[in-house]
N, C-alpha and C positions, 0 to 999 in steps of 0.2 A: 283898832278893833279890840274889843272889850273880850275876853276872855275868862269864863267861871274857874273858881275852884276846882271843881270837879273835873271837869275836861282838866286844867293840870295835870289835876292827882293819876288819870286817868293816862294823860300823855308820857308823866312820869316813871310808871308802874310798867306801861309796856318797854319801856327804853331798858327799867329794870332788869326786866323777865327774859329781854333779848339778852341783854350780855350775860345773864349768869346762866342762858342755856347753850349758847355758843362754847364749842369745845374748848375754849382759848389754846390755839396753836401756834405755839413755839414761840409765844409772845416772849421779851427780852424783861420782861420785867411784873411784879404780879398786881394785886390791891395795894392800896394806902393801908400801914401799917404790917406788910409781909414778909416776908423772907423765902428769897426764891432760890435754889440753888439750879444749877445745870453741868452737866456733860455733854461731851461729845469727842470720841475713840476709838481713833483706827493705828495703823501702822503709823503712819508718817503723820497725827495729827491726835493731839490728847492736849484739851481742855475743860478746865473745870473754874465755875464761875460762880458765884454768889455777889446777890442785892438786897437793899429792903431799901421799900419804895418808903417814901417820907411822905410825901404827895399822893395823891390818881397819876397825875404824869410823872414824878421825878421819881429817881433812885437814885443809892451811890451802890457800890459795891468794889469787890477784888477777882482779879482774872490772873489764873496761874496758866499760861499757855507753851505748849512745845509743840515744834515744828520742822521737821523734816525733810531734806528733798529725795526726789527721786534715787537716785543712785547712793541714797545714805553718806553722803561724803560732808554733806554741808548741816550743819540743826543752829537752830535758835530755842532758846528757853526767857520765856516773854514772864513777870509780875507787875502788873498795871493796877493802878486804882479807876474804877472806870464811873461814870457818868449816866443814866439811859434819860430821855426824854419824848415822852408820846407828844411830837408835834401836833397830831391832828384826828381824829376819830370819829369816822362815819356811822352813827346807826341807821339803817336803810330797812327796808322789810324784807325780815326772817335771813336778814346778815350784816354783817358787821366789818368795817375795811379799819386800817388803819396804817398812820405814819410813823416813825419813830427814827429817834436819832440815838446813836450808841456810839463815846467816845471812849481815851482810855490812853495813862499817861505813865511812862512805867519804867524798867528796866531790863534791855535786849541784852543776854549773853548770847555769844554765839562763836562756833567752834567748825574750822574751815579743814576737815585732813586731808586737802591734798597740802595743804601748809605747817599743818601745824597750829596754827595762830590761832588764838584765843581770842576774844573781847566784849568790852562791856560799852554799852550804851545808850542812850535816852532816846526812846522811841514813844511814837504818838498814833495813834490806831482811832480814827472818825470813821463812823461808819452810817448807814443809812438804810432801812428797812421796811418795804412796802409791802400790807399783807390784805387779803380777802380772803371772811369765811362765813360759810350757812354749817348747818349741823350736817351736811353732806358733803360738801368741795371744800377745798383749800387750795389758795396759792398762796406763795410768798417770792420777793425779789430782795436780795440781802448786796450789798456792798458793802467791804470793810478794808480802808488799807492802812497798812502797815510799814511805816516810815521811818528811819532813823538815818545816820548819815551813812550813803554808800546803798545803802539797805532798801528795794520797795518789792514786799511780800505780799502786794494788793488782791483779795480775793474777794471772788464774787459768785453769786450761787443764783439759782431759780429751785422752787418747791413748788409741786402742785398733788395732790391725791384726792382721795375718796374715802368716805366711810363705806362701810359693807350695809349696815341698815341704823336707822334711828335708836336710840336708847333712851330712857329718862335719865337725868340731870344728875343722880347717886349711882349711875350705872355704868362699867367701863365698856367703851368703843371702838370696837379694832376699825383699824383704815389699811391703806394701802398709801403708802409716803413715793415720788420718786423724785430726785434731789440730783440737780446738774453742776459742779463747784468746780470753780479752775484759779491755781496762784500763782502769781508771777514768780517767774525767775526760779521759786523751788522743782516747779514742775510743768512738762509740755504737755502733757495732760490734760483732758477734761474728764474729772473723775465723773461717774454716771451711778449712784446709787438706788435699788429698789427696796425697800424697807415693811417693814409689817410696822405700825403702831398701836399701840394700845393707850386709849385715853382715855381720864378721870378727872375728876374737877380738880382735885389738888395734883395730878402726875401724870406725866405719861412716863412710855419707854418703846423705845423702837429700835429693830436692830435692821440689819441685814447686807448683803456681800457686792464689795462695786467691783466697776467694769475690770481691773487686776486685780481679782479675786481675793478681797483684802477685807475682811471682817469687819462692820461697824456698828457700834453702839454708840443710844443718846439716851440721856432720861435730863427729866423734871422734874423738879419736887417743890408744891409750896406750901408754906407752914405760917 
């Protein structure tokens, strides 16, 4: 079947106009040619991450990650070079899904005090991320584990929220985020957090207090 110019240009132009009005939430990685940095900070959980995407799908970047467990007895301090790649990406009408893969190859210190013991070692963190969004809803499903020898700090999370009303494209958008994450072995927990966001085409930031009333902050920034 033969297909004009026009209808392309015309196919193309919408596929455009969806992705750069979609909020991009919480995406792992920005445009070809970007640099994306992120956090995300609570008590038992402070990461900070920077990419630039080489590609539309690929990035490399650095992950400075500390981690905690419950009864503060046990921490890890994670430095990886990590990996992202968008396997797959749905434009649908008036939203946007998508798949992605986030790996990450680095150096686990980690410090036991009911022992005492110190150590270092070579851990490997794959992870996998399933999301959907219109300029209204969001979900997200995240798996990431975290392996070294002796060591599996596997976590896994669920996202889903709402915007409060529509904005145009230069305009910020507060949502409402609520974010379910559980990891092995540091904690028996399922932390349960409800968040305010505010989003912008290059940033967001979202804060707010989980189920142990534990303070948390994320932001994004890309440039």
């Amino acid at each position: 079947m033969k297909i004009n110019d026009g209808k392309l240009r015309a196919v193309a132009l919408a596929i455009t106009c969806l992705a750069v009005s979609l909020p991009g939430q919480a995406a792992p990685m920005g445009f070809k040619d970007s640099w994306m940095v992120m956090g995300d900070f609570d008590t038992n959980w402070r990461d900070l991450y920077t990419n630039y995407a080489f590609t539309p799908q690929d990035a490399f970047g650095v992950d400075a990650l500390y981690m905690r467990s419950d009864d503060k007895l046990q921490t890890l301090d994670l430095v990886d070079a990590t990996y992202t790649r968008l396997i797959q990406r749905w434009n649908l009408p008036d939203a946007q899904a998508n798949f992605w893969f986030m790996g990450g190859l680095g150096e686990a210190r980690t410090y036991d005090q009911r022992s005492g013991i110190f150590d270092t070692k070579l851990m490997v963190s794959p992870g996998l991320q399933l999301d959907y969004e219109t300029t209204r809803v969001y979900f997200a499903a995240n798996t990431q584990l975290y392996r070294a020898e002796q060591i599996n700090h596997d976590m896994a999370s669920l996202r889903t929220g709402f915007s409060f009303y529509e904005t145009e494209f230069d305009e910020t958008q507060p949502w409402f985020i609520i974010e379910a994450r559980r990891m092995h072995d540091l904690s028996d927990k399922t932390e349960i957090t409800p968040m305010l966001r505010l989003i912008n085409k290059d940033y967001f930031i979202e804060a707010g207090v989980n189920n142990s009333r534990q303070f948390r902050f994320n932001f994004m920034y890309t440039l």
